[in-house]
C-alpha positions in Angstrom: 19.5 4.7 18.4 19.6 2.6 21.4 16.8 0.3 21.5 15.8 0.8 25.7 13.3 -1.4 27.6 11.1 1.7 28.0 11.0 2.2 24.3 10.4 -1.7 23.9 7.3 -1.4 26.1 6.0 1.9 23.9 6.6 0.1 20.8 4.8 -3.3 21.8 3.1 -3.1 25.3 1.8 -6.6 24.7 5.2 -8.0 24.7 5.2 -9.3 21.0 5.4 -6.7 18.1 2.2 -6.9 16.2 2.5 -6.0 12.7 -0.6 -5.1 10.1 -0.4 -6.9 7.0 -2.9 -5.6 3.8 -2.6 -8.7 1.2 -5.4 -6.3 -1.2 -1.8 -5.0 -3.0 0.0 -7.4 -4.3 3.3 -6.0 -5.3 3.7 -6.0 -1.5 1.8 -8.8 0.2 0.3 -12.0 -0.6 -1.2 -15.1 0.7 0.8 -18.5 -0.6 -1.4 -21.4 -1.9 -1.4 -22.6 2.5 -2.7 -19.0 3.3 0.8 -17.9 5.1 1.7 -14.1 4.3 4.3 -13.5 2.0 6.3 -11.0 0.3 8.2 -7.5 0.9 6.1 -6.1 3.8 6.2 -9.4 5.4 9.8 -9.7 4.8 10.4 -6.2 6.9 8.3 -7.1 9.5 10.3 -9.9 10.2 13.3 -7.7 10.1 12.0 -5.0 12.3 11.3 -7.8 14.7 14.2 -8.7 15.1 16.3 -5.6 15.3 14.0 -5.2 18.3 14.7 -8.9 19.8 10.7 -9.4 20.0 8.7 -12.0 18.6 6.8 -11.2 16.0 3.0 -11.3 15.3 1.1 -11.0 11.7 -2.7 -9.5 11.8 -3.3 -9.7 8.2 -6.4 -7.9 6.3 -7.7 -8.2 2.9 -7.4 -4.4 2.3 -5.7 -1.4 3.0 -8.8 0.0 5.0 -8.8 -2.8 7.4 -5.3 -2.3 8.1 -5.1 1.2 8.8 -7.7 0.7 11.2 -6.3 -2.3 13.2 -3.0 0.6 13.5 -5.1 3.6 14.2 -6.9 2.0 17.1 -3.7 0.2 18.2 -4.6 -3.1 17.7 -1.8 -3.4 16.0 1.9 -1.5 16.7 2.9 -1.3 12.9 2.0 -1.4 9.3 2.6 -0.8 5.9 0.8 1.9 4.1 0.4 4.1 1.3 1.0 7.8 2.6 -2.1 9.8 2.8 -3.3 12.7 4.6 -6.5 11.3 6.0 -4.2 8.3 7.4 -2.0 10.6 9.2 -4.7 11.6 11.5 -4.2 8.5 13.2 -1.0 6.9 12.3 2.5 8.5 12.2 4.7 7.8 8.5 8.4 6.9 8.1 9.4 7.9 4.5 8.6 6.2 1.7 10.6 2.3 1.3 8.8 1.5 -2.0 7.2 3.7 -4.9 4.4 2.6 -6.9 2.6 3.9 -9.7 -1.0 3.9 -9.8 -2.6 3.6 -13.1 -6.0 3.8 -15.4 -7.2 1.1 -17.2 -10.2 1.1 -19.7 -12.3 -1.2 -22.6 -10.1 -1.9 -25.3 -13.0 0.3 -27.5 -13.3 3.7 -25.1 -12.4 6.6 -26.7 -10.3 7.8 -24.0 -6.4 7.8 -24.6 -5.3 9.9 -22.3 -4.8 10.0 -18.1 -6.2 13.4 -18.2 -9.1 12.8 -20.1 -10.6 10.9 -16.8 -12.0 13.8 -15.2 -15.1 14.3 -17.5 -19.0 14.7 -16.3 -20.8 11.4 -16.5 -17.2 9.2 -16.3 -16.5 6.6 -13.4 -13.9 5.3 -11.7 -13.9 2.3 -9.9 -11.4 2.1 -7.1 -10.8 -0.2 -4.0 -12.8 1.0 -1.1 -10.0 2.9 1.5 -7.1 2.4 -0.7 -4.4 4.7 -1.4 -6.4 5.6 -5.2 -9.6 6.0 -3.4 -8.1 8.6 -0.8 -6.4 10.8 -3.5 -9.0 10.8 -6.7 -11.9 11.1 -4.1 -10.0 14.4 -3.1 -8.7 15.5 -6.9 -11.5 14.5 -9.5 -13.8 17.8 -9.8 -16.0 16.0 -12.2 -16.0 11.9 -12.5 -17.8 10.0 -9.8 -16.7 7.5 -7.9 -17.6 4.0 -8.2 -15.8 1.6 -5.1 -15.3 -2.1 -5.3 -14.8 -4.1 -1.7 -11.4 -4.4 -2.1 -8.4 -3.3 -4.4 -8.2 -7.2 -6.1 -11.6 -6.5 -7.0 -11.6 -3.8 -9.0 -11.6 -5.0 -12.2 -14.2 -7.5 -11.1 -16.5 -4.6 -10.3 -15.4 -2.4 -13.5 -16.7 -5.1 -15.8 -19.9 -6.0 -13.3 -21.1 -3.0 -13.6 -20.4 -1.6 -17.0 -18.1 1.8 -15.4 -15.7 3.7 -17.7 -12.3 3.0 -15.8 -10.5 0.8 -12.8 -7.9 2.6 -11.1 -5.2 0.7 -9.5 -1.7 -0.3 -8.7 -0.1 -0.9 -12.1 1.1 -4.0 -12.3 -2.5 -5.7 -11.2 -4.0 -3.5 -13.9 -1.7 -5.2 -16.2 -2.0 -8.9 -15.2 -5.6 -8.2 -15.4 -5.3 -6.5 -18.9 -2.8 -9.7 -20.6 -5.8 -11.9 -19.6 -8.1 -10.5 -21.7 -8.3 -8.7 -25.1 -10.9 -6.0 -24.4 -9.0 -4.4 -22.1 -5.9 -1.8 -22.3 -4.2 0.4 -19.8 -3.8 4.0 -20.2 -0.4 5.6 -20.7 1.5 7.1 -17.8 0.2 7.4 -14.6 -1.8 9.4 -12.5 -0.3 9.2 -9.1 3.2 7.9 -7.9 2.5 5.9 -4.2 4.5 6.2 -1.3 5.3 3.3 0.1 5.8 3.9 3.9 5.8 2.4 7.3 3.8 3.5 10.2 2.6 3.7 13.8 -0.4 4.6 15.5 0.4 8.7 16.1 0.2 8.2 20.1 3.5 6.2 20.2 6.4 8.6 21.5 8.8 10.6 19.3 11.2 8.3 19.8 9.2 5.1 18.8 8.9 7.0 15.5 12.5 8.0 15.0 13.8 4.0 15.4 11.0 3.3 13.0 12.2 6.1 10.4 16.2 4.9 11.1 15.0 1.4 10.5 13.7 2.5 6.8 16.1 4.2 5.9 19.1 1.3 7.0 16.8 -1.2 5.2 16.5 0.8 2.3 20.6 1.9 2.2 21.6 -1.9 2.7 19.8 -3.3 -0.3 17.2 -5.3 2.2 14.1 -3.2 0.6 16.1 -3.9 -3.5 16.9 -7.5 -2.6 13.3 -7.7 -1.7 11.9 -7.0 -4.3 13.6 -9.1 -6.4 13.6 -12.4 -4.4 9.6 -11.8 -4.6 9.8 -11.2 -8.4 8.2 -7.5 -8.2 8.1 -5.9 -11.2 7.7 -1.6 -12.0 8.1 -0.6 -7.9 11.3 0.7 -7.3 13.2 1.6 -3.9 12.5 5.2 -2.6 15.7 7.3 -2.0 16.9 8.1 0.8 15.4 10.5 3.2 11.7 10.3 0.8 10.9 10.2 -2.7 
């Protein structure tokens, strides 16, 4: 769709398009050793930018909560985000770019072998505080409780510091985490898949949305979103198809 000055102004009134970065996942952001973001999100941002002709602006946040926010109040005009239904009160989804799998990991010695097995009286879960695990097992466990570190990097931290049953988390940092060290092991499977989407704060116009969802889907059909991951090393998150997951 034609890119107006009108729809310009809705999608970044201060001139410059200001994108939310979360660094707490690491199969999509990170901070380089000189503290500059890097990685896929970053690497759409700067494309969005500049299918828009605007310069671009990075806020970036240590977790997914922080990040959300900054969009919801319109601090910032886009970010990156796992889908949720809680988030969607505030901030309007493309489909999915990127799908993750969220997984369980345990003490090498627990006697639980299985995903389902989680949901027991007296088990806990440790999960980032805000993140895309914390949303969905605080709405699905009937039985487990809760146990949230200050940030998604941090869970394993916390799972140890306090002696908990379980750290739930993106995959792949559950396994870096888990070759480290002996007395830990992850739990076949997975519990959730994560939808990987784009998003704006919900009061931008119908049209602000639609350019964002055409955007996805282009970057996804043109091998931007596959090439990304790859030039970044990402292991286990795959391209969503087209359209969603």
């Amino acid at each position: 769709m034609p890119v107006t000055p009108d729809l310009l102004t809705t999608l970044a009134p201060t001139g410059r398009i200001r994108a939310a970065i979360n660094t707490g996942n690491p199969i999509l952001a990170r901070r380089e050793a000189d503290g500059r973001p890097a990685g896929v999100s970053v690497d759409l941002a700067h494309r969005f930018a500049e299918r828009l002709g605007l310069p671009l602006e990075l806020a970036v946040f240590d977790t997914a909560a922080q990040s959300v926010e900054a969009v919801t109040r319109e601090e910032a005009d886009f970010g990156f985000f796992a889908i949720d239904p809680v988030r969607g009160a505030g901030i309007a989804f493309s489909a999915p770019y990127v799908l993750i799998e969220g997984s369980y990991l345990v003490a090498a010695g627990s006697p639980l072998t299985d995903n389902a097995q989680v949901d027991q009286p007296g088990c806990t879960v440790v999960v980032g505080q805000g993140s895309a695990y914390d949303l969905f097992l605080s709405r699905t466990l009937a039985h487990a409780q809760i146990v949230r570190a200050p940030s998604s990097p941090a869970v394993v931290e916390t799972f140890l510091a306090t002696g908990s049953d379980v750290a739930a988390g993106v995959r792949q940092q559950l396994e870096a985490d888990a070759a480290q060290r002996a007395d830990l092991r992850l739990l076949p499977g997975r519990f959730m898949v994560i939808e990987q989407a784009m998003g704006l704060p919900r009061p931008r116009s119908q049209a602000a949305q639609r350019l964002l969802a055409d955007f996805v889907e282009e970057a996804k059909a043109s091998g931007f979103v596959a090439q990304a991951l790859q030039r970044h090393g990402i292991q286990g998150a795959v391209v969503a198809p087209a359209g969603g997951a």
